[in-house]
C-alpha positions as CSV (number, residue, x, y, z in Angstrom):
1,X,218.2,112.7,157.4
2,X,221.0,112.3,160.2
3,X,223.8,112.1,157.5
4,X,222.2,115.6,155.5
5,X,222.3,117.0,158.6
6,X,224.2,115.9,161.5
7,X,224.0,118.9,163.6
8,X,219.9,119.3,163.8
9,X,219.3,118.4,166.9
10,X,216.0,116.7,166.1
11,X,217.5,114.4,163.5
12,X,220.8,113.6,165.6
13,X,218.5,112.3,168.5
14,X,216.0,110.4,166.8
15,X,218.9,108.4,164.9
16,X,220.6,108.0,168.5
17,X,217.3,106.4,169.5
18,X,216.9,104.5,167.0
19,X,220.3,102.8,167.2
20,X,219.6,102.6,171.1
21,X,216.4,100.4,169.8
22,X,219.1,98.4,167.7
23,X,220.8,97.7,170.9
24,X,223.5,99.6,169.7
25,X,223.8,101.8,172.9
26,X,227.7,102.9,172.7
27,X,227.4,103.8,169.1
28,X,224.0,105.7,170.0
29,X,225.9,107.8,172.7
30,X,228.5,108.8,170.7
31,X,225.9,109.9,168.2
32,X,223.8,111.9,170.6
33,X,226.6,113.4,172.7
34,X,227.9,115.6,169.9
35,X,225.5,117.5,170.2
36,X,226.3,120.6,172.5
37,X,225.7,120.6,176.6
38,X,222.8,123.1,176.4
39,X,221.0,121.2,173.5
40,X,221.0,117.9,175.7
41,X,219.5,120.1,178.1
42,X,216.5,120.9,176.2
43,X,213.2,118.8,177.4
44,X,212.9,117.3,174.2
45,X,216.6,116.2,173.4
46,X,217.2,114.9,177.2
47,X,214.7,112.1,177.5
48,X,216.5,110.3,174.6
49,X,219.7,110.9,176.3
50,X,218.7,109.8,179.4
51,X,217.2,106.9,178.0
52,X,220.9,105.8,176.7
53,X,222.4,107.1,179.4
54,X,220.7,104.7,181.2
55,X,221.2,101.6,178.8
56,X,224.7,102.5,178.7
57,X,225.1,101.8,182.6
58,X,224.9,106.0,183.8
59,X,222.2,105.9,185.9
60,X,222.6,109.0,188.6
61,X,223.4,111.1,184.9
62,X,220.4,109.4,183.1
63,X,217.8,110.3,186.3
64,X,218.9,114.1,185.9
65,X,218.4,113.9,182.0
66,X,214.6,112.5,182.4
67,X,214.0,114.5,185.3
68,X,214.8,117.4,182.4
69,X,211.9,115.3,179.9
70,X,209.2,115.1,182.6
71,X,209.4,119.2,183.4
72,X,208.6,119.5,179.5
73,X,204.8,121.0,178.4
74,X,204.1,117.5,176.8
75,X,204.8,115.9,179.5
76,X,203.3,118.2,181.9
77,X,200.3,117.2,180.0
78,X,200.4,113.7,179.8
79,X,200.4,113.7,183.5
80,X,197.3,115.7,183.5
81,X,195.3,113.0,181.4
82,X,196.5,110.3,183.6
């Protein structure tokens, strides 16, 4: 799906993932950061960013990205059921 459509947002980070999962971090930050700023500020885009942010050694960068995730309504939730 990436390659039909490598500027949906949805697809771009779910491949980025799963070549983070491959231990393929560089390759998956490349991926993910051509999507714009304000899209790897959305909830749902920034916790896989922060996740290879992370994994590709940017920590203080990776804490604001899944401080982003965590303010998300899933998440929100999630914290609820715990």
């Amino acid at each position: 799906m990436y390659q039909k459509a490598p500027t949906n947002a949805a697809y771009v980070s779910t491949y980025a993932y799963s070549l983070h999962l491959q231990k393929k971090d560089a390759e998956a930050l490349k991926v993910i950061e051509q999507l714009k700023p304000q899209v790897l500020q959305n909830p749902s885009i920034a916790g896989y960013y922060g996740l290879i942010l992370k994994a590709t050694g940017n920590g203080a960068k990776a804490k604001t990205c899944l401080e982003l995730a965590f303010q998300s309504p899933v998440a929100a939730r999630g914290e609820k059921a715990l």
